[in-house]
N, C-alpha and C positions, 0 to 999 in steps of 0.2 A: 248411764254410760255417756263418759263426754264425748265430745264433736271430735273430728280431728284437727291437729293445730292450725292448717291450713285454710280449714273449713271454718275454725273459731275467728281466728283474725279476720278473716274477711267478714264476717258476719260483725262482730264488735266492730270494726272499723267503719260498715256501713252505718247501723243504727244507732251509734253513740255519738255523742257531740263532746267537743272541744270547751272548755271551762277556762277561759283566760280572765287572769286577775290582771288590772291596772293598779301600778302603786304610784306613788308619789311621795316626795319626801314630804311632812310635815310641818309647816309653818309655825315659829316660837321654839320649836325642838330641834335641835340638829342632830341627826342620826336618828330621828324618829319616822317609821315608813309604818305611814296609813294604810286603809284600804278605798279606794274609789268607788265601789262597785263590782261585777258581773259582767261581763260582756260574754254572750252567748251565740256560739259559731259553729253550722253548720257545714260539717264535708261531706261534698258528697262524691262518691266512689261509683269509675263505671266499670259495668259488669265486664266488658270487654278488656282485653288485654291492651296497655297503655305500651304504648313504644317510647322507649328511651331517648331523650334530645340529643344530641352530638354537635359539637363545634366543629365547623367548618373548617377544615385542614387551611391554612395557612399558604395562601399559594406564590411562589415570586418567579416574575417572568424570566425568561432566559434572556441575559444578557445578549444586544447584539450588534453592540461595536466588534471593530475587525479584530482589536488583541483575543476579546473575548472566544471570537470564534473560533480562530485560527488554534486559541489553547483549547480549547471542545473537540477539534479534529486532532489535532496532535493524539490525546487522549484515547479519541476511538480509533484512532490506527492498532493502537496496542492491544486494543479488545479486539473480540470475535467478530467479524464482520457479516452484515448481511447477505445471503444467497439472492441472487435474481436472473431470471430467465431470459436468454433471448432466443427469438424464433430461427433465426439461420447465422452462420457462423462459419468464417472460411480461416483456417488457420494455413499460415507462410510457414513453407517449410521446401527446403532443396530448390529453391528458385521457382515454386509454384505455389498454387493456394488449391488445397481441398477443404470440400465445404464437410466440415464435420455433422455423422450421423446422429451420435450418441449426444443427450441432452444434458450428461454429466460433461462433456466435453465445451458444449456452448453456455456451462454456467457462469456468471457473471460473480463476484465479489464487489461490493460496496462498505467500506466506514460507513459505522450509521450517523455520525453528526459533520461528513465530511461533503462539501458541494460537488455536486456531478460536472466536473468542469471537461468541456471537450477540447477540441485544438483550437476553436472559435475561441475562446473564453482563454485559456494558455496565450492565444497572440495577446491579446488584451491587456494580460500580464506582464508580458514578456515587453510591449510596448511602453508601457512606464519606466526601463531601464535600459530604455531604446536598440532591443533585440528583435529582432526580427527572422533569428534561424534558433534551430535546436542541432545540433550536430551528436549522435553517436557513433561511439568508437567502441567496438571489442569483437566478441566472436560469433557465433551462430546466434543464439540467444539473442542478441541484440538483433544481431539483422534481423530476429524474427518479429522484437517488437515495432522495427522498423518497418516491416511488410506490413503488419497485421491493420494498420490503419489503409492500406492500399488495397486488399483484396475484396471484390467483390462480388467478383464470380470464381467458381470452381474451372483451374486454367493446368495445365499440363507442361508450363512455362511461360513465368515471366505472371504480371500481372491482368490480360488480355488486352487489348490491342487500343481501345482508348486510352485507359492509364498509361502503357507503356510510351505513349506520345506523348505523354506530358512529363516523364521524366529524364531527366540531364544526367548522364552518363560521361564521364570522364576516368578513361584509361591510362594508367600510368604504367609501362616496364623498367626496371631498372635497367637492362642491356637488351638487344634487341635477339641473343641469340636464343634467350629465358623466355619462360610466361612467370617469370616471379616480379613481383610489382603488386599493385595496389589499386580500387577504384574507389571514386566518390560519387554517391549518387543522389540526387536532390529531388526532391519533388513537393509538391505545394499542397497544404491540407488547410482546413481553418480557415479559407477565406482571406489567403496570403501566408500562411506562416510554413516558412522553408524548411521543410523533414528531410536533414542528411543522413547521411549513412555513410561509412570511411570503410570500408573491405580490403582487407588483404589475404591475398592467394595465396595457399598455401597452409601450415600450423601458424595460429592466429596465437601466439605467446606476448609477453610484453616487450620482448626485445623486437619484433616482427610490427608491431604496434608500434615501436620508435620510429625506425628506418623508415617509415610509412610517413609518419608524421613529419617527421626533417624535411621529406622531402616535397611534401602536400603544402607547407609553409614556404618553402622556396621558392616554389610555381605560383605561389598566390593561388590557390585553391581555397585556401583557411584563411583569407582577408578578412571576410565581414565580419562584424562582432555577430557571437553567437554565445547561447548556454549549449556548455560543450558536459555529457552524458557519458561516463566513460567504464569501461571495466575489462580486468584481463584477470581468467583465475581458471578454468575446466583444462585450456589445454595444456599447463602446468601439471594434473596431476595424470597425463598420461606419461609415467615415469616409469621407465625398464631400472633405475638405479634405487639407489635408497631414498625414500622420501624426502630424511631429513636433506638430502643433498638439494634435491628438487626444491625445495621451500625456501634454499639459502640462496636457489638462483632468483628463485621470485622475486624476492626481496630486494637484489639488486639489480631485476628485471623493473620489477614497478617503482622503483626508487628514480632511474633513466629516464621511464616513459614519464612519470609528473612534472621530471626538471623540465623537459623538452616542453613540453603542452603550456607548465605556469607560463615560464617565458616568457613562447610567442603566442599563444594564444588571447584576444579582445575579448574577453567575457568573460562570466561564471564557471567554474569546473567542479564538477560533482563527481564523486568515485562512489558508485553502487556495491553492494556486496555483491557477492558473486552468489547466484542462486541455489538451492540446496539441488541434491542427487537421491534417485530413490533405485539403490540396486537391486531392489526386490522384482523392479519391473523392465529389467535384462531378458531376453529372452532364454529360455531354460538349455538348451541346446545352443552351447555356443564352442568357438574353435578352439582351441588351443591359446592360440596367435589372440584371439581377441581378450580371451580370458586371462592373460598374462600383461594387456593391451590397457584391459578397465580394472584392473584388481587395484588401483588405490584408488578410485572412482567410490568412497564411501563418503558420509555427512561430516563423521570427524574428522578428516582431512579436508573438505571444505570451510569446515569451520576455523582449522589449522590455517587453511591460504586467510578467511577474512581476518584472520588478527593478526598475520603477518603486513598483509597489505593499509589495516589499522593503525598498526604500530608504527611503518614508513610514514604518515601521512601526520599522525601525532610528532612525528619528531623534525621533522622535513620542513612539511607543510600547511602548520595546523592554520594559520589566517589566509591561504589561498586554496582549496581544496574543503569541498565540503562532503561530508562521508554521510551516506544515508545505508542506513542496516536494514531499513523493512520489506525490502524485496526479499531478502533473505529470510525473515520472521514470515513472508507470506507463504512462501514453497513451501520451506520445513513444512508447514502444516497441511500442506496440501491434498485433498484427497488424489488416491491414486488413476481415477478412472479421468480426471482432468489433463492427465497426458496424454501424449501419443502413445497408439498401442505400440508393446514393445520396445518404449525408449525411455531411459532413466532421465532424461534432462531439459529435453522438448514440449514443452506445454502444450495445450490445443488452444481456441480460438477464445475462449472463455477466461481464462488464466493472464493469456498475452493483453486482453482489452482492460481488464483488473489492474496490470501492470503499467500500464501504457495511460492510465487514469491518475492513478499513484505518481508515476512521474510527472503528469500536467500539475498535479495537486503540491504536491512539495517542493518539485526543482523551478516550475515555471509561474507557480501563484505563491513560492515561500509558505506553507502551510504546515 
């Protein structure tokens, strides 16, 4: 009974030797092949199992000149971005900051191959093209990314009473019988670098957003060179008429507001998409009046304002006016517990610093 094949080979491979002939051609004959001899060679085989050799993967460093980077981050903007945690978190909202409870609220989003650049690092930037302010202009949403770098305690109005000293308030009325008019409000972050904010009272549209600026130009408000942060889109689609009608006013709503701003404006101008809406997280019980108030409050007609507001900018303005779409690519995907309870459009403290990183990274480092 023979071995088994496995058993055989190993066992022949152990105690058998190798037989190698040398030849050699033969001298006087051509194509004549002698024999030299025997050369007699033992292998020997260990009983242990032998591990396989492998080549060493091939490794090449990460490029890290600035093009190189700067396309690295581009890149992971579009991918998923990292979760990270911070300990405490006050989200600006209605002229105050509460410090958010819930830790899906104070979660952070990061690019994974993008620098954690803060408002220190933004001046830095912003100094190489000798800017020294950031100015935003639009509605809620902004103002909040405008706060959210201001709050540091949980306050019941305003930012509490140290910050609130350090910021520059200027009220504008248009007549003195009205409260309609406009503020600008300055305050300094970074270790010098000027965080505006341009508010107008009232529905914050893009025609409300002009009137505002004509006149903030006039007064010399808007002198210094600044990268100016702009966007008009949520209160356009509270629309009692037909949508399409609404969308044809944007258009020549935000058509107005760019002429006005290229113009006079000293600096960079950036027009952001307008953020996404999540009408799932409306409260379930709502009025009549409100329900008639948010009914085109969905994603597809947000998406409708950012390519109306694309298209003006492509035709208009394409070498003055630079359009960045990722704030919008970020919301959309948002998890739902990252906002405010019961509000389809108001981020919490984790979202807004995401946001407000994104903007130092692209508009004020060019990345």
């Amino acid at each position: 009974m023979g071995l088994p094949p496995c058993r055989a080979l190993l066992y022949l491979t152990a105690a058998a030797t190798a037989q190698n002939l040398i030849h050699y051609a033969g001298p006087g004959s051509s194509g004549t092949v002698q024999e030299s001899g025997r050369a007699r060679v033992n292998i020997a085989v260990s009983p242990h199992r032998v591990r396989p050799t492998f080549r060493k993967p091939f490794y090449q460093k990460p490029k890290t000149d600035p093009a190189s980077l700067k396309k690295a981050c581009k890149q992971s903007i579009k991918e998923a971005w990292r979760p990270k945690h911070q300990k405490v978190g006050y989200t600006y909202h209605k002229n105050a900051c509460s410090k958010d409870a819930r830790a899906s609220q104070r979660r952070t989003w990061q690019p994974a191959r993008c620098p954690r650049v803060t408002a220190a690092t933004a001046k830095k930037c912003l100094a190489k093209k000798n800017i020294t302010r950031i100015v935003l202009i639009g509605d809620s949403l902004t103002m909040q990314l405008w706060g959210s770098l201001l709050c540091r305690e949980e306050t019941k109005w305003g930012f509490g009473a140290k910050v609130d000293a350090q910021i520059s308030h200027k009220n504008v009325n248009y007549d003195a019988r009205s409260q309609r008019g406009f503020s600008v409000a300055d305050a300094v972050v970074g270790d010098g670098l000027t965080w505006t904010y341009l508010r107008v009272r009232g529905m914050q549209r893009a025609g409300a957003l002009t009137r505002a600026l004509e006149v903030a130009f006039e007064k010399g408000m808007l002198d210094q060179r600044a990268l100016y942060v702009v966007n008009a889109g949520l209160w356009h689609l509270l629309c009692t008429t037909n949508i399409n009608e609404c969308l044809e006013t944007y258009e020549n709503d935000v058509e107005k507001f760019l002429r006005v701003l290229t113009a006079r404006a000293d600096g960079p101008v950036v027009w952001r998409y307008t953020t996404a809406v999540h009408p799932s997280l409306f409260p379930r019980r709502m009025s009549p009046v409100d329900q008639r108030k948010f009914r085109s409050f969905t994603d597809e007609n947000v998406r409708r304002l950012n390519k109306v507001a694309d298209a003006v900018i492509r035709r208009d303005f394409k070498d003055k006016v630079t359009v960045r779409r990722d704030a919008y690519n970020f919301t959309v995907n948002l998890e739902d517990e990252a906002y405010l309870r019961g509000d389809a459009r108001h981020p919490a403290s984790g979202a807004l610093k995401s946001l407000v990183s994104l903007l130092f990274v692209e508009d004020a480092c060019d990345y």
